[in-house]
Rosetta silent file (secondary structure, phi, psi, omega in degrees, C-alpha in Angstrom):
SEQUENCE: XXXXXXXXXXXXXXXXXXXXXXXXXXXXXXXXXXXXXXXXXXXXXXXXXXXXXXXXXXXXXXXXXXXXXXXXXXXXXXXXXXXXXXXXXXXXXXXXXXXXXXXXXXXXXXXXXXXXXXXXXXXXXXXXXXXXXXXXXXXXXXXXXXXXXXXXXXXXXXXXXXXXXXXXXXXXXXXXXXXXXXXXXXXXXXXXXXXXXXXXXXXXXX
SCORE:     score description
SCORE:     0.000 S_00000001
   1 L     0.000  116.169  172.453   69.985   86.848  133.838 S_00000001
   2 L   -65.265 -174.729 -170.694   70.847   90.430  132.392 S_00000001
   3 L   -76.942  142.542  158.498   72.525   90.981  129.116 S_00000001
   4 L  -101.294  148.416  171.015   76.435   90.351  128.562 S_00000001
   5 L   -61.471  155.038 -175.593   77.911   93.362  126.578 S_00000001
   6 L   -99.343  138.758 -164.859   78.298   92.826  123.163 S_00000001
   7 L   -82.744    4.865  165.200   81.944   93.110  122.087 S_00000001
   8 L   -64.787  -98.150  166.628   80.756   94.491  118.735 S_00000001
   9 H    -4.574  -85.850 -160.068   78.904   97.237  120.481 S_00000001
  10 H   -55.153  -33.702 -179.256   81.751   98.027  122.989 S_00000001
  11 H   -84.833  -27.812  164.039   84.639   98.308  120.345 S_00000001
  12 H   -56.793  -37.947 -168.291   82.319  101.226  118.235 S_00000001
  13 H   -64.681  -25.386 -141.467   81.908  102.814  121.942 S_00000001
  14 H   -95.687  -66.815  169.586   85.764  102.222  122.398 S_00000001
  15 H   -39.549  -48.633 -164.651   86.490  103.813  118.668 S_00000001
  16 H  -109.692  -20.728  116.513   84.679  106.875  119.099 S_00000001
  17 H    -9.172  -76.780 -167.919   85.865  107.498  122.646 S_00000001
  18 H   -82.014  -14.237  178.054   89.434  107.543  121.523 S_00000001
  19 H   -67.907  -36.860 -165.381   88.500  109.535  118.415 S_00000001
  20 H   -75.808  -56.756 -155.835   87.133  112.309  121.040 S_00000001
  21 H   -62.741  -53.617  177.757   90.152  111.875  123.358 S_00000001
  22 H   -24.731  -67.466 -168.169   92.733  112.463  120.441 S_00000001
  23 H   -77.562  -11.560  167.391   91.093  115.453  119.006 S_00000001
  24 H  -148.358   46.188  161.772   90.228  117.117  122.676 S_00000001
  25 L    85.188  141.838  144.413   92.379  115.590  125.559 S_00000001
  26 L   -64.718  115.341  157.219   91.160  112.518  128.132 S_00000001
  27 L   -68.392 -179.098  174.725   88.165  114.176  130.093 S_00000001
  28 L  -109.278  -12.215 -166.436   87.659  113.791  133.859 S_00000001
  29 L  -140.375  146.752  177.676   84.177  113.167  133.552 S_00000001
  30 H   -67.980  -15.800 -176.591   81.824  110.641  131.255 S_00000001
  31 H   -45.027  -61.218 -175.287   79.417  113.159  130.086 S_00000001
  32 H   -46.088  -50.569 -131.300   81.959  114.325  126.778 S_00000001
  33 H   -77.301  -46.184 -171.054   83.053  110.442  125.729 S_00000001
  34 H   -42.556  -51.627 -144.949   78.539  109.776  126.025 S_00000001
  35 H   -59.565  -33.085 -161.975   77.986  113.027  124.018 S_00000001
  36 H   -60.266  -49.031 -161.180   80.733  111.632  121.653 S_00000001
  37 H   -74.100  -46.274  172.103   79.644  108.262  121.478 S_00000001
  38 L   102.692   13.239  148.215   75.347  109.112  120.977 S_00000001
  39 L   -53.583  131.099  175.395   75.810  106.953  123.885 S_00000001
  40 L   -95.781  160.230 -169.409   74.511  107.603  127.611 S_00000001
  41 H   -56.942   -7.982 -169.371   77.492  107.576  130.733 S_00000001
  42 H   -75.589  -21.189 -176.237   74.912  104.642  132.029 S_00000001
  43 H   -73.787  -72.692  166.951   75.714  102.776  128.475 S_00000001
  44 H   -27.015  -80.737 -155.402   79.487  103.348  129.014 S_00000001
  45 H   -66.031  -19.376 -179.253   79.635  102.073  132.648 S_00000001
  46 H   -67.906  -65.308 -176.414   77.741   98.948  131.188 S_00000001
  47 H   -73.055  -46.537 -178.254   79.909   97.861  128.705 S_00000001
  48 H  -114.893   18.255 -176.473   83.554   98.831  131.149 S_00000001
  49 L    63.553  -28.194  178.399   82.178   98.974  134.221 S_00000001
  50 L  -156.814  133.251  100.898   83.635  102.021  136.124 S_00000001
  51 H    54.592  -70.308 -165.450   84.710  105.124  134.892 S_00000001
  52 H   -82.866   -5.452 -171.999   88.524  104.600  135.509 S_00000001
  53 H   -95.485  -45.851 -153.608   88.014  101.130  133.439 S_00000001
  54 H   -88.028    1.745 -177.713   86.580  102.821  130.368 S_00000001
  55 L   -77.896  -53.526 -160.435   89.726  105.904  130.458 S_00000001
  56 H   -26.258  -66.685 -144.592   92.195  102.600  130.649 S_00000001
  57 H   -66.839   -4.759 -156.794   90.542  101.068  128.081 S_00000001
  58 H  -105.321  -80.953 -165.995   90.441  104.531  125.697 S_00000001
  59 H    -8.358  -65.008 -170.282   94.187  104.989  126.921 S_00000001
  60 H   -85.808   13.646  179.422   94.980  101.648  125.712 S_00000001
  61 H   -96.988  -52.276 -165.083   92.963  102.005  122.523 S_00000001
  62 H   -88.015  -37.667  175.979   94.531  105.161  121.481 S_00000001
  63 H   -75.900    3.176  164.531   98.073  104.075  122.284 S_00000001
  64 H   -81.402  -48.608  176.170   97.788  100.820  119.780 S_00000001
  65 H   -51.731  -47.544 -168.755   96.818  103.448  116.987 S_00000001
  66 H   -61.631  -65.799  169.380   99.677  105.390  118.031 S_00000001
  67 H   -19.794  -65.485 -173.188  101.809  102.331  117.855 S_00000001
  68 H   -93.160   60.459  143.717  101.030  101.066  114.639 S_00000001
  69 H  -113.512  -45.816 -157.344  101.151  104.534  113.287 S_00000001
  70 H   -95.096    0.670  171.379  104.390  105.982  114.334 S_00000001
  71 H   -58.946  -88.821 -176.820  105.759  102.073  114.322 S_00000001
  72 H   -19.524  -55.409 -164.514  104.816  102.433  110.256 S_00000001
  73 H   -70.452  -36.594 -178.783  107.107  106.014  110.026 S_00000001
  74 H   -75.791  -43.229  173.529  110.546  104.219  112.093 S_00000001
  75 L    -0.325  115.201  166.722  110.153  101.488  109.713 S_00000001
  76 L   -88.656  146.503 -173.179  112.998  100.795  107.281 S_00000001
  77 L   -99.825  124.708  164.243  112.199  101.411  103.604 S_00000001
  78 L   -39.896  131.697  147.647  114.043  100.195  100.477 S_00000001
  79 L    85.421   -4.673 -170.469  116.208  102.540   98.813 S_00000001
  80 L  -131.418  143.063 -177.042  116.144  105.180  101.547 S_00000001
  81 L   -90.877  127.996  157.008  118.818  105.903  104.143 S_00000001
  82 H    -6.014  -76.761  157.623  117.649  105.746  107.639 S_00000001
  83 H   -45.363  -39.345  165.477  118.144  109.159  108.817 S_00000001
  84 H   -58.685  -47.297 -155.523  116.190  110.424  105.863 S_00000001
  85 H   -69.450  -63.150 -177.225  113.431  107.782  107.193 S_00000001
  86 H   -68.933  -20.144  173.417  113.550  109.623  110.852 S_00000001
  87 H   -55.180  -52.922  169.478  113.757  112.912  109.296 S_00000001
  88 H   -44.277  -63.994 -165.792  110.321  111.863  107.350 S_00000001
  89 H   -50.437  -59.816 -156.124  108.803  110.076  111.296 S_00000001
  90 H   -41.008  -49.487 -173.986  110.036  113.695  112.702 S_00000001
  91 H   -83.037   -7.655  174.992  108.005  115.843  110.663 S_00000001
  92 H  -105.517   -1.287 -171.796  104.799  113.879  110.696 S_00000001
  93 H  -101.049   -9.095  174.937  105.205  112.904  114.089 S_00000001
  94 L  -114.758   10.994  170.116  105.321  116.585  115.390 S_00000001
  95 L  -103.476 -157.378  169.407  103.022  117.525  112.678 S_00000001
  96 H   -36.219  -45.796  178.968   99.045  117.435  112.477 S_00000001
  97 H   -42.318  -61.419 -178.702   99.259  113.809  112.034 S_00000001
  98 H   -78.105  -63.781 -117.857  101.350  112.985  115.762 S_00000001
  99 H   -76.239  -45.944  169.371  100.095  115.801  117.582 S_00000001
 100 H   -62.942   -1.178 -154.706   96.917  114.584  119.320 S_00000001
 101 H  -104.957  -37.453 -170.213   98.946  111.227  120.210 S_00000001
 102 H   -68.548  -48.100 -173.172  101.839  113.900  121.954 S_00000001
 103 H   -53.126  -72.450  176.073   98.877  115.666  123.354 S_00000001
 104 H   -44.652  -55.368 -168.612   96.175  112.613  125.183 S_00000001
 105 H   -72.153  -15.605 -173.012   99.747  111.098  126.414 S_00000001
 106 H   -60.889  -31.308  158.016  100.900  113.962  127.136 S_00000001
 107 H   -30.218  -62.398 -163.169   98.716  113.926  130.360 S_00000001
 108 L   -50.805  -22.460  168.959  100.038  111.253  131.707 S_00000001
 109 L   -70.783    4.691  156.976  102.750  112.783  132.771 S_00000001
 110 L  -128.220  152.090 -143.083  100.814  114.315  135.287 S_00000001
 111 L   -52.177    1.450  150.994  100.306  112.570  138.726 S_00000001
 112 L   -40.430  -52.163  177.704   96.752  113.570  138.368 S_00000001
 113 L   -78.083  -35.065 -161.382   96.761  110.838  135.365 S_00000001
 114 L   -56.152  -20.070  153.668   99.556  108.560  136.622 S_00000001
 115 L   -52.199  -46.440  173.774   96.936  106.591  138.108 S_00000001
 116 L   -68.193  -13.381 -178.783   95.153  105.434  135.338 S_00000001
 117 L  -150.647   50.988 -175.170   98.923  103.767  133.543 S_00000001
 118 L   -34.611  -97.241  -95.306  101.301  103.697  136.501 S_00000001
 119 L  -105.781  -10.316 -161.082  103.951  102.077  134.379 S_00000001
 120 H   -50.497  -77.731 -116.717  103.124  104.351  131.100 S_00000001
 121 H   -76.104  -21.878  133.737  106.372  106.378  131.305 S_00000001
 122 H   -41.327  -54.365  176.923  108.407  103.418  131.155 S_00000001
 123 H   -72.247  -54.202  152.723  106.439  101.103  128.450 S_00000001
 124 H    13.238  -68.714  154.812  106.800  104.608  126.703 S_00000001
 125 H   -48.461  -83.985 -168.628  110.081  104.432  126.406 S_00000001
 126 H   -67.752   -4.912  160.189  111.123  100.701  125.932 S_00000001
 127 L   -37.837  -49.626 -151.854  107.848  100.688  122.781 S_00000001
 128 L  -113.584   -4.532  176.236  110.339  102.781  120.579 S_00000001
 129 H   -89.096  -14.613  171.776  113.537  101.025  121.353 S_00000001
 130 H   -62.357  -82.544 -150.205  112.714   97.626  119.178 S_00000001
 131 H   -53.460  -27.657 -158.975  111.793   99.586  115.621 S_00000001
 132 H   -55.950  -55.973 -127.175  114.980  102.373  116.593 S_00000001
 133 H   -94.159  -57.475 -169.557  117.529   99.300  116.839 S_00000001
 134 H   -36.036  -65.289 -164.020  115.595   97.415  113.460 S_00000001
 135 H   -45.463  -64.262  177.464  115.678  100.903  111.887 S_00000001
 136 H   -74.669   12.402  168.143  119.352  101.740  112.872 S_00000001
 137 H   -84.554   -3.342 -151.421  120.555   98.387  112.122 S_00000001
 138 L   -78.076  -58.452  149.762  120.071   99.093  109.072 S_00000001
 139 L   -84.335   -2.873  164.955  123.400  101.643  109.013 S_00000001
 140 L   107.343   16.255 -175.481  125.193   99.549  111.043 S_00000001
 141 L  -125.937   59.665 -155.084  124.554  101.256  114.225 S_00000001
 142 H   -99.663  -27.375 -175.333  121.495   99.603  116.498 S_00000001
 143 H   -35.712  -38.538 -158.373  123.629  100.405  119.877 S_00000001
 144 H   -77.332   10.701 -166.861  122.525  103.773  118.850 S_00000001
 145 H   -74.417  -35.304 -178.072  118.533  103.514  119.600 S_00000001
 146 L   -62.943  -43.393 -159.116  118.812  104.968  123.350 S_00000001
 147 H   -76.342  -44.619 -166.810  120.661  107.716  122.181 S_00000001
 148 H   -88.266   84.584  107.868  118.019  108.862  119.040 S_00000001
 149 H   -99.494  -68.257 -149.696  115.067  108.210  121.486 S_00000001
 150 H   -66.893  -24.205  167.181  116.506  110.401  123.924 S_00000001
 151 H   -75.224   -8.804  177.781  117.654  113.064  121.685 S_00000001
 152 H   -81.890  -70.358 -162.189  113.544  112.836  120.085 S_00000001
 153 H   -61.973  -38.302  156.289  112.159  112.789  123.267 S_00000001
 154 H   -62.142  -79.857  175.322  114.199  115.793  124.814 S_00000001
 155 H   -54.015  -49.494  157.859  112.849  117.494  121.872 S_00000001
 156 H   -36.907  -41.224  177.189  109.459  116.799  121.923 S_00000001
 157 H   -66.606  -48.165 -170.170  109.301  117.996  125.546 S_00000001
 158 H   -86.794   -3.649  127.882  111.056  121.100  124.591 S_00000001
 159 H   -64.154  -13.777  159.469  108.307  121.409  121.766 S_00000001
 160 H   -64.201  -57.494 -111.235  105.521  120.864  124.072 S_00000001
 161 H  -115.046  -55.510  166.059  107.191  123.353  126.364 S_00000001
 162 H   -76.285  -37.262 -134.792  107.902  126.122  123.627 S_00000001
 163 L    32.802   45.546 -154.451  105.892  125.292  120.434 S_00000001
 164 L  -110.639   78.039 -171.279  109.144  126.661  118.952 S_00000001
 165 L   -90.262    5.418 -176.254  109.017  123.942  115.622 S_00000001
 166 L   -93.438  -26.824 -168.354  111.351  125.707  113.430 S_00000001
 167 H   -71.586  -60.097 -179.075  114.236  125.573  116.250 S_00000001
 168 H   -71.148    7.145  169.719  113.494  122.060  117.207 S_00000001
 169 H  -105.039  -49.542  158.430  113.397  120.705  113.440 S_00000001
 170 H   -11.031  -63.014 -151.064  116.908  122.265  113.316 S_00000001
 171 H  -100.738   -2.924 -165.892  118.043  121.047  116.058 S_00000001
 172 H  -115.730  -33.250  174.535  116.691  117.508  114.857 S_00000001
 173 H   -59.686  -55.909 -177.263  117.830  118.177  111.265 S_00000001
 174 H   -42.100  -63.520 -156.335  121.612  118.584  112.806 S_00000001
 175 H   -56.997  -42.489 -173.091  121.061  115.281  114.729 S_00000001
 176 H   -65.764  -37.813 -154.195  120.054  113.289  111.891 S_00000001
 177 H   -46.239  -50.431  173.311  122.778  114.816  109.825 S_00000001
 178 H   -27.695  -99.662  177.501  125.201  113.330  112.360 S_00000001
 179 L   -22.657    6.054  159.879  123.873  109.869  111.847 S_00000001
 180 L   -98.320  -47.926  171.974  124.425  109.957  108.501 S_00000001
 181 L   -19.493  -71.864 -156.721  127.791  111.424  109.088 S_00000001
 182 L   -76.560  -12.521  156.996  128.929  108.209  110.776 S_00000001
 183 L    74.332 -158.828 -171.234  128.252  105.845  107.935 S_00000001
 184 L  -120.263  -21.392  167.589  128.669  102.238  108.228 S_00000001
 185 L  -112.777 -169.176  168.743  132.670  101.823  107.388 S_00000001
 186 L  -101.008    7.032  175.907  135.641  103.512  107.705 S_00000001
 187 L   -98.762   92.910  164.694  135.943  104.537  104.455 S_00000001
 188 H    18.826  -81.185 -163.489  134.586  108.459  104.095 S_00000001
 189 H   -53.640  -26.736 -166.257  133.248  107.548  100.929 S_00000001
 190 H   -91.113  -12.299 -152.855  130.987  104.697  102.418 S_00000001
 191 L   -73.282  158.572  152.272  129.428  106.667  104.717 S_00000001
 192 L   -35.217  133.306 -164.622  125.360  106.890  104.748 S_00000001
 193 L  -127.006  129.348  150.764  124.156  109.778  102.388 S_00000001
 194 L  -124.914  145.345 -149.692  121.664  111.963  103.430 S_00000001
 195 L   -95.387  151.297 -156.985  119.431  113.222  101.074 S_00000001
 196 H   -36.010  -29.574  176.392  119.069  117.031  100.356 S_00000001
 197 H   -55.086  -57.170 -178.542  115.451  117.099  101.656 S_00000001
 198 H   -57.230   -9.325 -175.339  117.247  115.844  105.364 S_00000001
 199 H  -110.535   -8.186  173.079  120.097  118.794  105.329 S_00000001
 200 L   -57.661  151.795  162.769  117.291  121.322  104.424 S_00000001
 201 L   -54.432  156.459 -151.823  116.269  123.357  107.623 S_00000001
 202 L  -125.947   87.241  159.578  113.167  120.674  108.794 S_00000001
 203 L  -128.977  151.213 -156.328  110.165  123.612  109.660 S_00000001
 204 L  -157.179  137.622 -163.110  106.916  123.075  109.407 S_00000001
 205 L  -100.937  135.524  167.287  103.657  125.171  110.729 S_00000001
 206 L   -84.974    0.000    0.000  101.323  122.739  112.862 S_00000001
């Protein structure tokens, strides 16, 4: 009887795998994730069997971190208005911090990748509409989670597409302001406060 892998063993292999794809892109070939790992590709195919098994498995390894990290930033916080709270996710999520997570996934969107997560671009989506709706229930507004994904996610693409971050922290700054704007009553005076750090222009060098 040969060995079964040891699930110790495979989750360090798994860990330092997604540390390489984060910091330089999902490779096409096993050579990088061995060099990464002190591992050889014969060690790798041992423990996930095929090639396209151990990308999954990195995929779905790097998108849990991603989870509970940018999960952690939509989060509502005592004492802090909402918008300020996405203003905060915005800049760390398009800063040093998010940016390998925008990057590895970034991939997927092409059909070259779409093989390896047929469904990503979808789970993608509906991931960020639970904490949105917590987060914006917060002001009295959860109806409103489709719309601030889709205004985030239209920017991110058009930060991908430009690297233009002081225009698209503007343009994100405006957005929140709105959402502050609309408060939670009808009374002016009631409305959501946003705090001067969220009406500042939101630029930041990556």
């Amino acid at each position: 009887m040969g060995r079964r892998p040891q699930p110790q063993i495979r989750e360090r292999l798994l860990d330092a795998c997604a540390d390489h794809a984060l910091a330089h892109g999902l490779p096409d070939r096993l050579e990088p994730l061995a060099t990464a790992t002190g591992a050889s590709a014969r060690m790798l195919i041992y423990h996930f069997g095929t090639r396209d098994n151990l990308l999954r498995a990195v995929l779905g390894h790097a998108r849990q971190r991603q989870l509970d990290s940018f999960g952690d930033l939509l989060r509502v916080r005592p004492d802090e208005p909402y918008p300020d709270t996405l203003s905060h996710a915005w800049t760390s999520i398009t800063g040093p911090e998010g940016q390998p997570y925008l990057r590895v996934f970034g991939q997927l969107r092409e059909s070259a990748e779409q093989r390896l997560w047929p469904d990503f671009r979808r789970t993608a989506t509906t991931d960020w509409l639970g904490p949105l709706e917590d987060g914006l229930r917060s002001i009295g507004r959860p109806e409103l989670a489709t719309l601030v994904l889709a205004v985030i996610r239209g920017l991110l693409m058009d930060l991908d597409a430009t690297g233009d971050t002081a225009r698209t922290g503007r343009a994100f700054g405006d957005f929140v302001a709105f959402l502050a704007s609309l408060g939670t009553s009808d009374d002016p005076s009631e409305s959501v406060r946003l705090s001067p750090r969220s009406r500042r222009t939101m630029s930041h060098d990556s």
